[in-house]
C-alpha positions as CSV (number, residue, x, y, z in Angstrom):
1,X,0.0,0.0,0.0
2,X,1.3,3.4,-0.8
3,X,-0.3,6.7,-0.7
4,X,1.6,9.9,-1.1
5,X,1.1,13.7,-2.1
6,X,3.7,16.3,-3.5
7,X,4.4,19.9,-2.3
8,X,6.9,21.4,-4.3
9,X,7.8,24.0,-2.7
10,X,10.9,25.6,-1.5
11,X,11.9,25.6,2.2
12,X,11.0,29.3,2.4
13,X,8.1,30.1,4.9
14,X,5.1,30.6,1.7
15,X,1.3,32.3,1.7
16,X,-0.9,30.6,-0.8
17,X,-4.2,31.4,-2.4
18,X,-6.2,29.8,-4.6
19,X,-7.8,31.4,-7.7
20,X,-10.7,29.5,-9.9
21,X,-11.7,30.6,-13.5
22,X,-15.4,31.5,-13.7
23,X,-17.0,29.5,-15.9
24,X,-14.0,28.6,-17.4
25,X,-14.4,26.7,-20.7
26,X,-17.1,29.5,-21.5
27,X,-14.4,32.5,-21.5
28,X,-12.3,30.7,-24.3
29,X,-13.6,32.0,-27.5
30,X,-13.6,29.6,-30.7
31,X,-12.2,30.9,-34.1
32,X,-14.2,32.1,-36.9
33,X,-13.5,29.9,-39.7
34,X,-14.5,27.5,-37.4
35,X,-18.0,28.7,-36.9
36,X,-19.5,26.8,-39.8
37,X,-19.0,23.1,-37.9
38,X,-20.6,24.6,-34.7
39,X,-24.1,25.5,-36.1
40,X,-27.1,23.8,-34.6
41,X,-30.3,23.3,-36.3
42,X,-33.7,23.3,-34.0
43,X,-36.8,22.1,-34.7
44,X,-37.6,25.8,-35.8
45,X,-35.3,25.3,-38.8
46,X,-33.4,27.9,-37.6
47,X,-29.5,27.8,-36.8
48,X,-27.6,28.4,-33.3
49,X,-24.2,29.2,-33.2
50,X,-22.2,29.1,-29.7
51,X,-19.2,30.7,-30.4
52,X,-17.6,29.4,-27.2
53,X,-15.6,26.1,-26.8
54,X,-17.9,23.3,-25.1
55,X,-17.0,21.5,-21.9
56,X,-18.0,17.8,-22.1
57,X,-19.0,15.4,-24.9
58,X,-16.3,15.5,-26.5
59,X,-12.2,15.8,-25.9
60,X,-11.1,19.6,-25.9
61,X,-7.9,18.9,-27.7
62,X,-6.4,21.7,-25.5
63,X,-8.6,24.1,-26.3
64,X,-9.0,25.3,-22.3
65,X,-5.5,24.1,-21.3
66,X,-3.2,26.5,-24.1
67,X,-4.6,29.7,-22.8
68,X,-4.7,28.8,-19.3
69,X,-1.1,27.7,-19.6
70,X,-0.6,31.2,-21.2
71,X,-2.7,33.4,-18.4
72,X,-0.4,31.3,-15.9
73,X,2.9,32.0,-18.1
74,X,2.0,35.7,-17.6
75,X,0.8,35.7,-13.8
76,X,4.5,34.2,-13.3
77,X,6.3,37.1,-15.2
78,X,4.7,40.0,-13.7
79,X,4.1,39.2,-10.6
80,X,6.4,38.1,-7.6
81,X,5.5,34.7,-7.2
82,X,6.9,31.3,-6.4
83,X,4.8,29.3,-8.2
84,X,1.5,28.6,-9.7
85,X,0.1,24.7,-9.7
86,X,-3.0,24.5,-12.0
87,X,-5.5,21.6,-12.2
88,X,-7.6,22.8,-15.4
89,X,-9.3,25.7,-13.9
90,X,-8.1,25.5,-10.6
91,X,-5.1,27.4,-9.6
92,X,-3.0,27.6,-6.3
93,X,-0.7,30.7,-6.1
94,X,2.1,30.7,-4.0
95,X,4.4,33.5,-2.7
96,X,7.2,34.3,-0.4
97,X,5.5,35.2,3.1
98,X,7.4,38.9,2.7
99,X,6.3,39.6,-0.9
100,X,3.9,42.6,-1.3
101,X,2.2,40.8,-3.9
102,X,-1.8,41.0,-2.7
103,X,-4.4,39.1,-5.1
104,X,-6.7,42.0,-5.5
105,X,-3.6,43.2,-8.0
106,X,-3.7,39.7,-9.9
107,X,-7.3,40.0,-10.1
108,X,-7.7,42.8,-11.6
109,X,-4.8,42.6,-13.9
110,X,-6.3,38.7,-14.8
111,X,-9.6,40.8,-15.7
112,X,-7.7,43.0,-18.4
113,X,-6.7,40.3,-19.0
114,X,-10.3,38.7,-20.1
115,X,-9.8,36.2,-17.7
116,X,-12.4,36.5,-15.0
117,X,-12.6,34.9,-11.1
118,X,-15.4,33.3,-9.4
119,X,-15.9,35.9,-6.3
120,X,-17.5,32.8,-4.1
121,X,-14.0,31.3,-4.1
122,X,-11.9,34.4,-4.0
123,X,-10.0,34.6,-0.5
124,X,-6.7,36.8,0.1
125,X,-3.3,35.1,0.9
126,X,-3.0,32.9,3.9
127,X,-1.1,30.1,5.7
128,X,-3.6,27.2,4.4
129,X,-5.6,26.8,1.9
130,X,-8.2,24.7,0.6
131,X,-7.0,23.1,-3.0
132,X,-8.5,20.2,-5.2
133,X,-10.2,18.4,-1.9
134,X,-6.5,18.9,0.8
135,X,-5.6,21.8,3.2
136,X,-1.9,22.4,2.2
137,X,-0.2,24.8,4.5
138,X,2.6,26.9,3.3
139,X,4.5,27.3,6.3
140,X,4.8,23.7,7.5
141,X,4.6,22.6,3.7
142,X,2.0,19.9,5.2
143,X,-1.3,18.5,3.6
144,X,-4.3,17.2,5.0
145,X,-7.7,16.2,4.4
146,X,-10.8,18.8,6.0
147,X,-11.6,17.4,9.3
148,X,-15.4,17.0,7.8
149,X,-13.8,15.1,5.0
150,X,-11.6,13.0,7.2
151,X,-14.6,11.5,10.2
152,X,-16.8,10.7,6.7
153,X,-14.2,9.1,5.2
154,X,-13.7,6.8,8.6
155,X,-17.9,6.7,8.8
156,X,-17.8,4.8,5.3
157,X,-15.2,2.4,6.3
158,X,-16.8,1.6,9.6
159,X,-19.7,0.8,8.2
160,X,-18.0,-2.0,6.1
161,X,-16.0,-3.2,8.9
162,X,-19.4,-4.4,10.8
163,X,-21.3,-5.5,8.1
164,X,-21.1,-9.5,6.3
165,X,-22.7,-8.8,3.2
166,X,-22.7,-5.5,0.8
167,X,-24.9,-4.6,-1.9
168,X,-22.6,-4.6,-5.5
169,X,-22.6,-1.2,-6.1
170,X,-21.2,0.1,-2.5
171,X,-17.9,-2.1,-2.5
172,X,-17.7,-0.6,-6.2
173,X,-17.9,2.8,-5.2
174,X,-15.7,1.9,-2.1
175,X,-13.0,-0.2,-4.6
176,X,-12.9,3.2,-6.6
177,X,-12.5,5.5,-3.5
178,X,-9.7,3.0,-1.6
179,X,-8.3,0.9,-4.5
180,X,-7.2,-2.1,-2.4
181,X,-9.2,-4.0,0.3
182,X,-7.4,-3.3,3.3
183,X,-9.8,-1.3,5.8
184,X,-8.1,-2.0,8.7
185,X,-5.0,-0.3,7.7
186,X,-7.0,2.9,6.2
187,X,-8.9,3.2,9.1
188,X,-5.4,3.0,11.3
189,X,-4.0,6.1,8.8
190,X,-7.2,7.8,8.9
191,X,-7.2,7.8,12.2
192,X,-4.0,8.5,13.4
193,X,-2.1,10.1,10.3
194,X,-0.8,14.0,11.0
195,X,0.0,17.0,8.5
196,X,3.2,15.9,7.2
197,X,6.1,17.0,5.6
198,X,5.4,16.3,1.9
199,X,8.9,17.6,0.2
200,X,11.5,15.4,1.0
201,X,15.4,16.3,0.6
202,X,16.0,15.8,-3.0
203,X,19.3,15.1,-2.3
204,X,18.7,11.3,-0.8
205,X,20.9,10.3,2.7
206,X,22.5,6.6,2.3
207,X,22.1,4.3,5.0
208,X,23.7,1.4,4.4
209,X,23.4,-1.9,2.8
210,X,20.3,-4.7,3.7
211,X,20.5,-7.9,2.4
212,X,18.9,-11.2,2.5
213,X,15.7,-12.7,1.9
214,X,12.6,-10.6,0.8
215,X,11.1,-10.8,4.4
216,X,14.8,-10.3,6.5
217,X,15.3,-7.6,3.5
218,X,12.1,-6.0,5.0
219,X,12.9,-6.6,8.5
220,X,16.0,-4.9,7.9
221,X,14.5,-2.1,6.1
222,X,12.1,-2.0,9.5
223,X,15.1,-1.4,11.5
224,X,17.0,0.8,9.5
225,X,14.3,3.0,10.2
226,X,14.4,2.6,13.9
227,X,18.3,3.4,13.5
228,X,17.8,6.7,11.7
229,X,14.5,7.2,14.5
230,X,17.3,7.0,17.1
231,X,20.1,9.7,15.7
232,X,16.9,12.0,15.7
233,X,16.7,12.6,11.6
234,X,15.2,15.5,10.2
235,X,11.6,15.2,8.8
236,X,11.5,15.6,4.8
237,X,14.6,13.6,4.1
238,X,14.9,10.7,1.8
239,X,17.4,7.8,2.3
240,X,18.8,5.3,0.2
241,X,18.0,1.7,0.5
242,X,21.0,-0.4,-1.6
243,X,19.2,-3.4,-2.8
244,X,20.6,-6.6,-4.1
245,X,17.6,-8.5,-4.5
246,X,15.1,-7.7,-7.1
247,X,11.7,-8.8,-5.1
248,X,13.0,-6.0,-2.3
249,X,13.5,-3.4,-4.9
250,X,10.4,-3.8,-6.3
251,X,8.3,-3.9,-2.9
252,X,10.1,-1.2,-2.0
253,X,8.8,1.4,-5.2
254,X,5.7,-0.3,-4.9
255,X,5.2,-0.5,-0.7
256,X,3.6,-3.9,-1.0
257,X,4.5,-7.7,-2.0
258,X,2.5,-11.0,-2.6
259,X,3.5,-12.3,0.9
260,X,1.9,-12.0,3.3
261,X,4.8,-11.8,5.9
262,X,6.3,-8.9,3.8
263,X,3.2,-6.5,3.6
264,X,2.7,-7.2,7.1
265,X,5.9,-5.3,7.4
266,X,5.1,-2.6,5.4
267,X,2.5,-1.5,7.0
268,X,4.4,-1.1,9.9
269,X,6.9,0.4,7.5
270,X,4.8,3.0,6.3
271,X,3.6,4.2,9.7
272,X,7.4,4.3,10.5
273,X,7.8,6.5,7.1
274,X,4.9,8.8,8.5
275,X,5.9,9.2,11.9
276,X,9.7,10.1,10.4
277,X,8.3,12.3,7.7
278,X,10.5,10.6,5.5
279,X,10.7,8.5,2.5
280,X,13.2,6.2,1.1
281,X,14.1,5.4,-2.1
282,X,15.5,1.7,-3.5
283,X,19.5,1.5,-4.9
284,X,20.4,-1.5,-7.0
285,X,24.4,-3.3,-5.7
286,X,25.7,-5.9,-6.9
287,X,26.8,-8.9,-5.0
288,X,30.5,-8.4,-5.2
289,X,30.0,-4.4,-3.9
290,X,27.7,-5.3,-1.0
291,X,29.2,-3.8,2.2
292,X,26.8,-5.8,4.2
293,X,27.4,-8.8,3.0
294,X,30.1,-10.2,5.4
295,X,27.8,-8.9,8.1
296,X,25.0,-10.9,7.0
297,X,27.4,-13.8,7.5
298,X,28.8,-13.0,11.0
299,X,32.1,-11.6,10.0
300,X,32.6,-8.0,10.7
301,X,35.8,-7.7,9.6
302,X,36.2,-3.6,8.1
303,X,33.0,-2.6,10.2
304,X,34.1,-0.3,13.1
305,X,32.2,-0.8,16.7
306,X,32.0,2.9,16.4
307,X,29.5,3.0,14.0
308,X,27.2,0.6,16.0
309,X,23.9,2.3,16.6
310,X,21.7,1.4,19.5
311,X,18.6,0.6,19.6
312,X,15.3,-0.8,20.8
313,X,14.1,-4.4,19.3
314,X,10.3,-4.6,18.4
């Protein structure tokens, strides 16, 4: 199981605010010579033309998404800004907590623009916002689902955690919503999971070697974890897990396996990876270069007592 979202933003303290077209698709005009194809005939014999692009029905071809791309372009360029993330009509700005930009000046240079806002969902720049369904907070760089979102979220899988027999269409709305069957483990995330740290260190922190079978290979993933819990890590940081054993590797990228033994670890894993705020990230090695390899076989010839880190055995 693996569930993740990206804030890519810098490690400055940021303000965000979020800025949604107005009836977007119906602000993007459609070029003459392309009027003939969009005529309409009613029952009155008479001929409508809607000289807007249509939402729906059919694929807009990027219609909508070139001059939103462009109104962004220019939002970037004349204004002090970090960044802009769009999702079609939806559109996060985000600025340096001392900037003086203020989003009354973007509106009103987005409406010489042509591009007009919808005034229900205007709000000035903050610490948190609300974006496509999370509240990301520019400060912590965190993300989190609406506390009203969250308890019905927990409601819906409680209800299928009593219940012996569902009706076909609820476990495929729920399959759509969770996309594996594990409700005991969402119900432990939804329930205990915190704003986190989304950004990690692109510059990845090794941590050594694991080796072994899939399981010990998860084990010692496990306690890896506990080691770096120990030296008191910082929270965003990824580390490097070297590899030798393709079945690890790939249970690693894809936080779950087909044993049993093995997921049972990740799960622990991936509360591990919440509580850290960190992530790791799999290294292939080959035999012959594996540092840990004597170790796996007793012999600690090369390895320093030094280096030994305490700690506590699950």
């Amino acid at each position: 199981m693996s569930y993740r979202a990206s804030f890519a933003a810098p490690p400055n303290l940021s303000h965000l605010r979020f800025f949604d077209w107005e009836k977007a698709y119906r602000q993007i005009p459609t070029a003459m010579d392309q009027w003939p194809f969009l005529l309409v005939k009613n029952f009155e014999d008479m001929l409508l033309l809607d000289t807007r692009i249509t939402f729906g029905g059919v694929s807009g071809c990027g219609s909508f998404g070139l001059p939103a791309d462009a109104w962004k372009a220019i939002m970037l360029h004349e204004f002090d800004l970090i960044s802009i993330f769009r999702w079609v009509d939806n559109n996060l700005f985000v600025k340096n907590i001392d900037s003086q930009t203020e989003m009354e000046d973007i509106v009103s240079r987005s409406n010489e623009l042509g591009v007009k806002t919808n005034d229900e969902k205007f709000s000035p720049f903050a610490t948190e916002q609300k974006h496509i369904g999370f509240v990301w907070n520019g400060v912590d760089k965190t993300v989190r689902l609406p506390d009203g979102k969250l308890f019905d979220r927990v409601n819906q899988l409680k209800t299928f955690a009593k219940l012996e027999r569902f009706s076909y269409h609820n476990v495929e709305v729920m399959t759509g919503r969770l996309n594996h069957n594990d409700l005991e483990q969402w119900m432990h995330t939804l329930l205990t999971f915190k704003p986190t740290c989304l950004i990690p260190n692109p510059t990845p922190t090794e941590i050594g070697h694991t080796g072994g079978i899939a399981w010990l290979e998860t084990v010692a993933i496990r306690l890896g974890l506990l080691m770096l819990e120990s030296l008191g890590i910082k929270h965003g940081k990824k580390f490097i897990v070297w590899t030798d054993n393709t079945t690890t590797e790939n249970a690693i990228r894809k936080r779950k396996s087909r044993d049993p033994s093995v997921n049972k670890e990740w799960k622990i894993i991936q509360d591990l990876l919440v509580k850290l705020q960190a992530d790791i990230d799999p290294r292939r090695v080959r035999s012959e270069s594996n540092t840990a390899d004597s170790l796996s076989r007793g012999i600690g010839d090369g390895h320093e007592w030094r280096h030994v880190v305490p700690i506590h055995m699950p």
